[in-house]
Structure formats: C-alpha cells, structure tokens
C-alpha positions as CSV (number, residue, x, y, z in Angstrom):
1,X,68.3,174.0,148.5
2,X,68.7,172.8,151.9
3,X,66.5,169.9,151.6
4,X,68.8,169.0,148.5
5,X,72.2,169.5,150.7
6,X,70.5,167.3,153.7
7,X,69.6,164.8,151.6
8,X,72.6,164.7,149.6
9,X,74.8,164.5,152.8
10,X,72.2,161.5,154.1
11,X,72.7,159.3,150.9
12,X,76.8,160.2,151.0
13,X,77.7,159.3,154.5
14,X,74.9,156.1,154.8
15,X,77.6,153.7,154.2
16,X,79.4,155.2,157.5
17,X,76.5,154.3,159.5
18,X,76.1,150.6,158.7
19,X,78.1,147.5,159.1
20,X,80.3,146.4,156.0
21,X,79.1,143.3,153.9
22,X,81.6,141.0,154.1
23,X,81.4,137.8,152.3
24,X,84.2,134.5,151.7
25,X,83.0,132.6,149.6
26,X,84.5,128.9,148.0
27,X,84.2,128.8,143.8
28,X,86.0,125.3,144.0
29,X,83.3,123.7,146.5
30,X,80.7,126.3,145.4
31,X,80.1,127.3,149.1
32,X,79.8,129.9,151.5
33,X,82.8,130.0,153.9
34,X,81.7,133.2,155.9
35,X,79.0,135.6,155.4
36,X,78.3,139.1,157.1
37,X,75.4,141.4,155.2
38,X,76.5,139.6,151.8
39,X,73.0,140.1,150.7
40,X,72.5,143.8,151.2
41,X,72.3,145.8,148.2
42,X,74.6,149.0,148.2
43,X,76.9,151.2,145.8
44,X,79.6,148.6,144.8
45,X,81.5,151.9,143.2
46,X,84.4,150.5,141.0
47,X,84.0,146.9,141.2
48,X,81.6,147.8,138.0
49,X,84.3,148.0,136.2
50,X,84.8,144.0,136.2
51,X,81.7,144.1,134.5
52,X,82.4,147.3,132.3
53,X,85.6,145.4,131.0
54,X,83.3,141.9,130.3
55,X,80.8,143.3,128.6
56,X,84.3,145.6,126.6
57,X,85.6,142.3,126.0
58,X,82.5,140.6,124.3
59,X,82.6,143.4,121.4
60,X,84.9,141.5,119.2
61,X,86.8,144.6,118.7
62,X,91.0,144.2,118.2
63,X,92.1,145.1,121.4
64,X,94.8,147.3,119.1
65,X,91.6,149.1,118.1
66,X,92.5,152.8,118.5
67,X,89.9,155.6,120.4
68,X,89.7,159.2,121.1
69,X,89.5,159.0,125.2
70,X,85.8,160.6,126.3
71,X,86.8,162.6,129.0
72,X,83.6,163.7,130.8
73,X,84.7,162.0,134.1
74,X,88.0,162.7,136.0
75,X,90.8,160.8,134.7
76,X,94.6,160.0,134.8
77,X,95.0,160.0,131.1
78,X,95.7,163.1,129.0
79,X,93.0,163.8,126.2
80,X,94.4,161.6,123.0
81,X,94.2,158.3,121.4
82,X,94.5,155.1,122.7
83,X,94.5,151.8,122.4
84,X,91.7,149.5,123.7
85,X,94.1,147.4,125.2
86,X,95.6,150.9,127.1
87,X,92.1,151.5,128.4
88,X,91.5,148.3,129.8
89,X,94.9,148.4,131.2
90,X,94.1,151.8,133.2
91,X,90.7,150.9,133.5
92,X,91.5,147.5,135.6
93,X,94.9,148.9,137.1
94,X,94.3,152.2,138.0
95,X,90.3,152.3,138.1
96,X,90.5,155.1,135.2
97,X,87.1,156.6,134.7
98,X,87.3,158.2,131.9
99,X,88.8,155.1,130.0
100,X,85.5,153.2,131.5
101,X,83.0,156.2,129.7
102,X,85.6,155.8,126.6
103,X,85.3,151.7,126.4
104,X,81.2,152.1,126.8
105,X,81.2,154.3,124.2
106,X,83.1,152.8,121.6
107,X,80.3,150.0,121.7
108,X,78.2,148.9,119.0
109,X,75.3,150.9,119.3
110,X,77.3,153.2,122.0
111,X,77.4,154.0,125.6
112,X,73.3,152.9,126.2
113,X,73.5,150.2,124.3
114,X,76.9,149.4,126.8
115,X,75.0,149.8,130.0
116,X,71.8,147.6,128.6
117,X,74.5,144.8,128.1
118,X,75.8,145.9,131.2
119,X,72.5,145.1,132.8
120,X,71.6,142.1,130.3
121,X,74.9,139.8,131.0
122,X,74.2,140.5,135.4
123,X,70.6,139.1,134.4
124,X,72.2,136.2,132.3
125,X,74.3,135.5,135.0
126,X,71.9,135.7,138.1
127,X,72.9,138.8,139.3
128,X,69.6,139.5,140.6
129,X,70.5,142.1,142.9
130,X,72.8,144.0,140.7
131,X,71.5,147.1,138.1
132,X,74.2,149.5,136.3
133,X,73.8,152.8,135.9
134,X,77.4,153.8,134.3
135,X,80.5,152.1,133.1
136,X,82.7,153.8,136.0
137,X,80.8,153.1,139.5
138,X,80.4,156.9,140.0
139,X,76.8,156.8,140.2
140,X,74.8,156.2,143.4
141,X,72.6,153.6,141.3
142,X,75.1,151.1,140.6
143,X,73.9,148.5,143.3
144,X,75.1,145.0,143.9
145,X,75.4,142.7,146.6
146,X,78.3,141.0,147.7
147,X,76.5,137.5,146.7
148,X,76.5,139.0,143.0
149,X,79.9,140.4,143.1
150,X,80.7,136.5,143.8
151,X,78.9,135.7,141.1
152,X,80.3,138.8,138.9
153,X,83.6,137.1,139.7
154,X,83.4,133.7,138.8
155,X,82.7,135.0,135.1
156,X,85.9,137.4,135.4
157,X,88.0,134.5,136.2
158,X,87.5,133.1,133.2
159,X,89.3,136.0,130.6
160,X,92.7,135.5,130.8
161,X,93.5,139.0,130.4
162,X,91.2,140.3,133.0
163,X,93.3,137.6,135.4
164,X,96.3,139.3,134.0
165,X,96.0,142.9,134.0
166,X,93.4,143.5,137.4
167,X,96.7,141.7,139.1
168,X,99.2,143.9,138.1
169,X,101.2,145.9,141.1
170,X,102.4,148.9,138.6
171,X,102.2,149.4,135.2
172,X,103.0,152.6,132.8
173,X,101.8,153.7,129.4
174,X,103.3,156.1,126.8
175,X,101.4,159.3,126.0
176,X,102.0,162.0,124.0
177,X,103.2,165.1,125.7
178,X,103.6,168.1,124.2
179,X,106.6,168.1,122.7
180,X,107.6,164.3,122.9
181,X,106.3,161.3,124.8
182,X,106.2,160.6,128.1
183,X,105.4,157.9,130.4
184,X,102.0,157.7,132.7
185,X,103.2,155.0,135.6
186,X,99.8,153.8,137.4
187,X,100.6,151.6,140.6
188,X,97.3,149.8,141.4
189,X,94.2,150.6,143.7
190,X,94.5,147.3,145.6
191,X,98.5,147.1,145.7
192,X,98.5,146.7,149.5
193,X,96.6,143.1,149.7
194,X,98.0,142.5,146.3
195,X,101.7,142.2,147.5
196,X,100.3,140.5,150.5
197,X,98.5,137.6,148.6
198,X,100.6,136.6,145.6
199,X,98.2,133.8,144.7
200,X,95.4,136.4,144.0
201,X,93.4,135.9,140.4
202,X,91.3,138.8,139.9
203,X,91.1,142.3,141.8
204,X,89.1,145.2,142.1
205,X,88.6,148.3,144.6
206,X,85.8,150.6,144.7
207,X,85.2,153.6,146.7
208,X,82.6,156.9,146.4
209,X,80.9,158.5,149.7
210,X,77.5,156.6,149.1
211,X,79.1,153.1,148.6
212,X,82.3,153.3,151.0
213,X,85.8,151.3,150.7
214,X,84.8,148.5,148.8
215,X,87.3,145.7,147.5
216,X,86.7,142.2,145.5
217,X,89.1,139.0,144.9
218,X,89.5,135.9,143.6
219,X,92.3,133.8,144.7
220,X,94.0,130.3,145.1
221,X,94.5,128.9,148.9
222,X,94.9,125.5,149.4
223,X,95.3,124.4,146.0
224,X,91.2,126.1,145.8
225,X,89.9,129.2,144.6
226,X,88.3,131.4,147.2
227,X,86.2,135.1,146.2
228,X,86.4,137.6,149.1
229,X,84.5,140.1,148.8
230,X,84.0,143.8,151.3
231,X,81.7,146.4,150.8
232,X,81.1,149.5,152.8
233,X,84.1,149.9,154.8
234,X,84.9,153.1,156.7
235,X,88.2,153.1,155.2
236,X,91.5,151.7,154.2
237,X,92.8,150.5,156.7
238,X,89.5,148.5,157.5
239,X,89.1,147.9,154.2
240,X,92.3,145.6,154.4
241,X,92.1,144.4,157.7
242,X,88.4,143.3,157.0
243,X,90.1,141.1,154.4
244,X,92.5,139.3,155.9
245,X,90.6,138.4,158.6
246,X,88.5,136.8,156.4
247,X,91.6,135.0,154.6
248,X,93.9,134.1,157.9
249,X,90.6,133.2,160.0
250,X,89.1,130.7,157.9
251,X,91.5,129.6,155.3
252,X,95.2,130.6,157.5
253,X,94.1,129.4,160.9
C-alpha cells in the first residue's frame, strides 16, 4: 500500500516538477511563432473535451436529441434529461464531466466505440502524439502535446458552434428541481483571458494533479489567427500570465 501511495503522489505532483509547454503558433502562415517543450507529451486534462465534442458532433444526431445524463463522474448537472445541445453547452462552458461520459455514451455503438473515434479522428488528423483514454480528461492516459493540441485546434475552428459556445463568458440552463424549474448559471473555466481577448475563436482549460493548469486558444490578431497553447502550469495565475506573454511579446510588442 505504500508503494501504491508513493507512486501515486510521484505521477500526481510530476507536472509541478517540470517546465510548462508553451507553444504560439500561426494557423494563417502555418508557422511556429514561439515554442517552449511543445513537443512533450503530458496529461492535456480537459482540452479532450475539444475532441470529445468533434467526434459528438460527427454522430449526426439532432442536437435537440434528448439523454438521461450518465453520472459516474462529478458533475454540475442534476441527474435528468437533457438535451445534446445542453451537454455540449456545459461540456465546452463549464468543462462538465459527466455531460462528457453522457455524450460518449449516447454514441453509435457507445462509449468504446466513442473513445476509438476519439483515437481514430487524432490519427486522421496527425495527432501522432495524442491517445484518449476517456471523454472527460480525468484519466492520467489522455496525453497530447502542445504541437497536437495545435493541430486539435485547427479542426475545432472549423464548427461553428464549437466557435460559439467554448467562447461564451456565462451561460445558464433550466433544470428540473424538485418542485419547479430552476436555473444552473455556469460562468466559464477560461473567463479570465476570455474577457481579456475579445477576438478569441475557440477555448479550452484543463487541469488534474498529473497534467497541471492547462489552457488552449484560437484567436484573431492582426487580422490572422494565432493557437496558444500552455500545458503544465503550476497554477492560475501562471496559467494566465504564461499566456499573455506569449500574446503581448510576440504579437502586442
């Protein structure tokens, strides 16, 4: 039982111990603008859930479609129907893990057929760095490298409602409570930079022990898009900071 607890504590705290991957990168010119560790694989946490809401997307199921939420992860949501449109809306907003599990498994063939996709569509792409474990980016064995995330990105840009909804500062839903409805507000995980860089396209934050603060986005600077990309930072605060020097030092001298 030690041995476990040592090496558990090992694996959970490794991100603490290493320099972040940080990685700016120009979609319009298709070059790298800065680079620092953005080919290290690690935990990229809830950035999976850009791909989670891709391969959600490429179903062909009504976005009205109505599921039972699979709550075997910690979520925000009470236990009830929803929309898939709700789920991707907490799923991209709020990072929602249980609405991640509840997308996977309403999948044609359910939640392994999901994470094969998952895995299929990084391969498709050139992801070759990248392997999916789960839909949510709990599990240590979701690994990426900020090159893939880039790559990841590009694709995400192209859904128009994964541009909408992963840019959204604060949205709410309406649940069922127990004796009439009631409204579930969710500000978003990356509402910091967000209101900071109104130009941005597509967003996504990720954190867990083994993979650290982690944060992707696209955005438009000088009438070009940019991807910025940080994983493994020791915490919010460098998280942010981490960003923006990427942003103000190379595109905001």
């Amino acid at each position: 039982m030690k041995f476990l607890i040592i090496v558990f504590l090992t694996i959970s705290t490794a991100w603490a111990r290493t320099e972040p991957s940080v990685l700016l990168y120009n979609v319009t010119k298709q070059s790298t603008v800065s680079a620092r560790n953005s080919d290290q694989v690690r935990p990229l946490a809830s950035i999976t859930k850009i791909m989670t809401a891709m391969v959600a997307l490429e179903t062909g199921y009504g976005l009205d479609r109505k599921v039972d939420l699979v709550k075997n992860v910690g979520s925000h949501l009470p236990r009830q129907q929803y929309s898939r449109r709700e789920l991707m809306t907490a799923l991209l907003v709020k990072s929602d893990n249980a609405a991640a599990e509840t997308l996977a498994h309403d999948y044609p063939g359910g939640r392994t057929e999901f994470l094969i996709e998952m895995n299929e569509l990084a391969r498709r792409l050139g992801m070759k760095n990248t392997h999916f474990d789960d839909a949510s980016g709990l599990s240590v064995k979701n690994v990426s490298t900020a090159e893939d995330i880039v790559i990841m990105f590009q694709e995400a840009m192209k859904q128009d409602f994964i541009r909408t909804v992963s840019t959204l500062t604060r949205t709410e839903l309406e649940v069922q409570g127990k004796k009439r409805p009631i409204k579930v507000v969710f500000g978003n995980t990356n509402v910091t930079l967000l209101e900071e860089f109104k130009n941005t396209i597509v967003s996504k934050t990720g954190f867990t022990n083994p993979a650290g603060l982690c944060v992707a986005m696209a955005l438009e600077e000088q009438g070009q898009q940019f991807v910025v990309v940080v994983m493994g930072a020791g915490s919010k605060k460098q998280r942010i900071q981490l960003v923006e020097a990427a942003i103000y030092n190379n595109l905001r001298p």
